[in-house]
Phi, psi and omega in degrees: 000132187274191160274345174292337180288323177288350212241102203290170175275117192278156198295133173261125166280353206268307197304287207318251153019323110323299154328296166329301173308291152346290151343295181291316209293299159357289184304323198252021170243339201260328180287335162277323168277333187258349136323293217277328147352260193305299173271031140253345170302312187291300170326314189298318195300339161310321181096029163232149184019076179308116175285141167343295188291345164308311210273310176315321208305300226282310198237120186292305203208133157331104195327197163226129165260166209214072186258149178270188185286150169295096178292154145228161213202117143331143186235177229219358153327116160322146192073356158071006183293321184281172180192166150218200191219109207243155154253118164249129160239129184293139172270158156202157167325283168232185175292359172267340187286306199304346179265354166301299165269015168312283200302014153222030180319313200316301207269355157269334166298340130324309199275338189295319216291308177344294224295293178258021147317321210260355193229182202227146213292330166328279210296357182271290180317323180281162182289301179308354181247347175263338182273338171329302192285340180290337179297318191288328183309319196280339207264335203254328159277315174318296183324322166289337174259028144096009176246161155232148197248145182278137183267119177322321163277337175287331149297351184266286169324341198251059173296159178270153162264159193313315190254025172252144194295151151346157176236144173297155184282134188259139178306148189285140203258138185301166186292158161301084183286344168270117196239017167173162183219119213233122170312089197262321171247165156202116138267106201242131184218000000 
């Protein structure tokens, strides 16, 4: 027997021993991921702590504002003493709607100056009479870029009768990139 025959060759324990490790660290990120997964999940469903990153998912991109000039406006009050002096800024979608609607400012700051021209400092003053005008503001911004806003009264007024057919259902009109009309002033004098 020579010498090298005698002698077994030792084991490397440093591989094995290493390997375990790995392993275990492995087990325990993968059991911490699928914890902050699953319980957290659970947790939202609860009403605690709502993840972020849901509410980014829901609005891709951050409206665009659009404020016009501050009007003042004769009101429609007897006797013409009153007026008021309103700031509107328009909401839209992205910056292409708002440059859209650049291009018809004239004529919707006409048509707004029209709008509350026509109402009376009573009806300005109540909360219902400011949402009134933002609905008529919104139907009068829309209108040039081709949307229409439903007028609220005008659905109330039109009941149907019993022996009228049903009206067909209309294909659904892509959304209203202009999406709110928003006070930045209201002054009434």
């Amino acid at each position: 027997m020579s010498a090298t025959d005698a002698v077994p060759a030792p084991k490397p324990k440093g591989k094995k021993m290493l390997v375990i490790i790995i392993a275990v660290v492995l087990l325990l990120v993968a059991a911490g991921g699928g914890w902050f997964v699953f319980g957290r999940k659970a947790a939202s469903e609860d009403g605690e702590d709502a993840p972020v990153e849901h509410v980014a998912e829901k609005h891709n991109a951050p409206p665009v504002y659009l404020p016009m000039e501050n009007m003042v406006v004769n009101l429609a009050d007897p006797g013409g003493e009153k007026f008021a002096q309103i700031g509107i800024t328009i909401e839209t979608t992205d910056q292409k709607t708002s440059d859209a609607v650049k291009g018809y400012l004239p004529n919707i700051r006409s048509s707004v100056l029209m709008l509350i021209s026509q109402r009376t400092s009573e009806e300005l003053l109540s909360k219902d009479g400011k949402e009134k005008l933002a609905r008529d503001v919104l139907r009068e911004v829309s209108r040039p870029l081709g949307y229409t806003v439903e007028d609220d009264d005008a659905v109330d007024e039109a009941p149907k009768k019993k022996s009228e057919k049903p009206a067909r259902k209309k294909a659904r009109a892509a959304p209203n990139p202009v999406t709110g009309i928003l006070f930045s002033s209201f002054i009434i004098q």
